[in-house]
C-alpha positions as CSV (number, residue, x, y, z in Angstrom):
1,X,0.0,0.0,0.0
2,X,1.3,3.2,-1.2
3,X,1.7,6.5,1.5
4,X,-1.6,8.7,0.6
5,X,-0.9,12.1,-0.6
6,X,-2.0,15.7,0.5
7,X,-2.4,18.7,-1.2
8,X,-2.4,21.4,1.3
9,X,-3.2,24.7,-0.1
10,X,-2.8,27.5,2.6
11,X,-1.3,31.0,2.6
12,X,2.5,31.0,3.2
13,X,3.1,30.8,6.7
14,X,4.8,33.3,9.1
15,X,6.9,30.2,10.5
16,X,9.2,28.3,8.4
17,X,6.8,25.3,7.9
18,X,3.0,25.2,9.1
19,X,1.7,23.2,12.1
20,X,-0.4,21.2,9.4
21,X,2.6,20.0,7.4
22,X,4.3,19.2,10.2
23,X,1.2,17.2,11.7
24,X,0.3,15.6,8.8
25,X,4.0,14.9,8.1
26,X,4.5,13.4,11.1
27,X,1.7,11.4,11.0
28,X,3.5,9.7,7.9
29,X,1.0,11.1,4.8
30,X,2.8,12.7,1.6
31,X,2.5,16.6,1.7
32,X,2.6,18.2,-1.0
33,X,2.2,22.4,-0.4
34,X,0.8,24.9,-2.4
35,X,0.5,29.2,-1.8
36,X,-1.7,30.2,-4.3
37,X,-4.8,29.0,-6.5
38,X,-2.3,28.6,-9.7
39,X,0.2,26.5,-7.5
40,X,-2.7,24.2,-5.7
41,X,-4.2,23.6,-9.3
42,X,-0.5,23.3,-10.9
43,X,0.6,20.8,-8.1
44,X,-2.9,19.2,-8.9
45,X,-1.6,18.6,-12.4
46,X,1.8,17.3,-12.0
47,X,1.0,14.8,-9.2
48,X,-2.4,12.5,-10.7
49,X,-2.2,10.7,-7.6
50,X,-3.3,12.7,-4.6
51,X,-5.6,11.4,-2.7
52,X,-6.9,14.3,-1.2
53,X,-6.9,18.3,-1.2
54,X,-6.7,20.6,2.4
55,X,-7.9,23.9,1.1
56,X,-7.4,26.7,4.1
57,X,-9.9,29.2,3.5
58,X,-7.9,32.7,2.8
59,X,-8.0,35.6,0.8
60,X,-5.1,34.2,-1.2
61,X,-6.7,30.5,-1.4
62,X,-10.3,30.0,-3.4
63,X,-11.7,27.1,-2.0
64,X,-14.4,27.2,-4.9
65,X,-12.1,28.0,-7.7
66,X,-9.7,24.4,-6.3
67,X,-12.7,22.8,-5.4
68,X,-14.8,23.0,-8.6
69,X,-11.2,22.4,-11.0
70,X,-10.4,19.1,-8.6
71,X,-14.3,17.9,-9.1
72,X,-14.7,18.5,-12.7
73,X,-11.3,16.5,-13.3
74,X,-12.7,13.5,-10.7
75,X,-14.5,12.7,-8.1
76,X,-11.6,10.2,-6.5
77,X,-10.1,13.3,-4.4
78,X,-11.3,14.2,-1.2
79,X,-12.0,18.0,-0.7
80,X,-11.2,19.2,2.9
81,X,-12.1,22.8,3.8
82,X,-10.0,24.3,6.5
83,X,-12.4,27.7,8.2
84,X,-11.3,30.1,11.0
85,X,-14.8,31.3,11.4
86,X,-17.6,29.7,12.4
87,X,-19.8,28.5,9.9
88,X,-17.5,28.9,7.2
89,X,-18.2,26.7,4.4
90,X,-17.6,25.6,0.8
91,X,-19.8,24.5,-1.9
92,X,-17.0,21.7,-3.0
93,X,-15.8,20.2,0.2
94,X,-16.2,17.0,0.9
95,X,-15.6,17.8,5.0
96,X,-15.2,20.9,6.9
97,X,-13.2,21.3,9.8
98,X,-11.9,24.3,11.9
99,X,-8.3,25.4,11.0
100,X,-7.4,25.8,14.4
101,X,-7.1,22.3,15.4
102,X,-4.4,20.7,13.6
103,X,-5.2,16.9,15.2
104,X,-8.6,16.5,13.9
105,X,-7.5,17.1,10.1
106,X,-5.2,13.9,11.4
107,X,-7.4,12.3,12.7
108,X,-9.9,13.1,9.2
109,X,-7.3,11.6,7.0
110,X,-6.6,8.6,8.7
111,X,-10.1,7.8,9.1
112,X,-10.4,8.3,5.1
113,X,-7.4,6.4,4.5
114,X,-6.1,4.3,7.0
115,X,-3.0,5.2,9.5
116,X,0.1,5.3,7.2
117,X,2.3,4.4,10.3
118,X,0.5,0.8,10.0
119,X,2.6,0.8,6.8
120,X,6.3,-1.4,7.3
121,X,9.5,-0.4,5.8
122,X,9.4,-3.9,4.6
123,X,6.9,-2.9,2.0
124,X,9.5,-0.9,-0.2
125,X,12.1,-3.0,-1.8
126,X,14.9,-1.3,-3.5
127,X,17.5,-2.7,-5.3
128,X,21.0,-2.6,-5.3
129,X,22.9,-1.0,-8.1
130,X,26.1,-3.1,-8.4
């Protein structure tokens, strides 16, 4: 079983990484991270095989613009909407959650997917260029 993979789209943080990387990250999923609508939907592109998309609402991140390019292309990729306000929604997510609390977006993703930490080193063989 292959590592699922995230598109986080969220404005660029303040800190050198965000707390969500860093969760999900450690929680063993695939991060890929996008600043911008053009970079979430260029990311979305390059890499067919993302299992899901974290959109964190923001001036600078379109939830419905990502949302309604990731639908129209397939329905295979779960849309998560990240809010800091209360009742903050969009028309294209598949869940909502509040972007303050890092631990349930794990604990989202792992219930769609399974707990990547169940997967064993063993799984990957690589071989040996002699």
């Amino acid at each position: 079983m292959l590592r699922p993979t995230l598109l986080v789209a969220e404005p660029e943080p303040e800190q050198a990484l965000s707390v969500r990387k860093l969760v999900l990250e450690t929680g063993k999923f695939n991060v890929l991270t996008a600043h911008s609508n053009r970079e979430a939907l260029d990311i979305f592109h390059l890499f067919p095989n993302i299992s899901a998309a974290v959109l964190v609402g923001d001036s600078n991140i379109d939830c419905a613009e990502i949302g309604k390019h990731i639908k129209s292309a397939t329905n295979k990729v779960h849309i998560i909407y990240l809010h800091a306000s209360i009742g903050g929604r969009c028309a294209y997510a598949d869940h909502d959650l509040s972007s303050h609390e890092p631990e349930g977006l794990l604990e989202l993703v792992r219930s769609l997917f399974g707990d990547p930490r169940s997967i064993g080193d063993d799984t990957l063989t690589i071989k040996n260029a002699s």
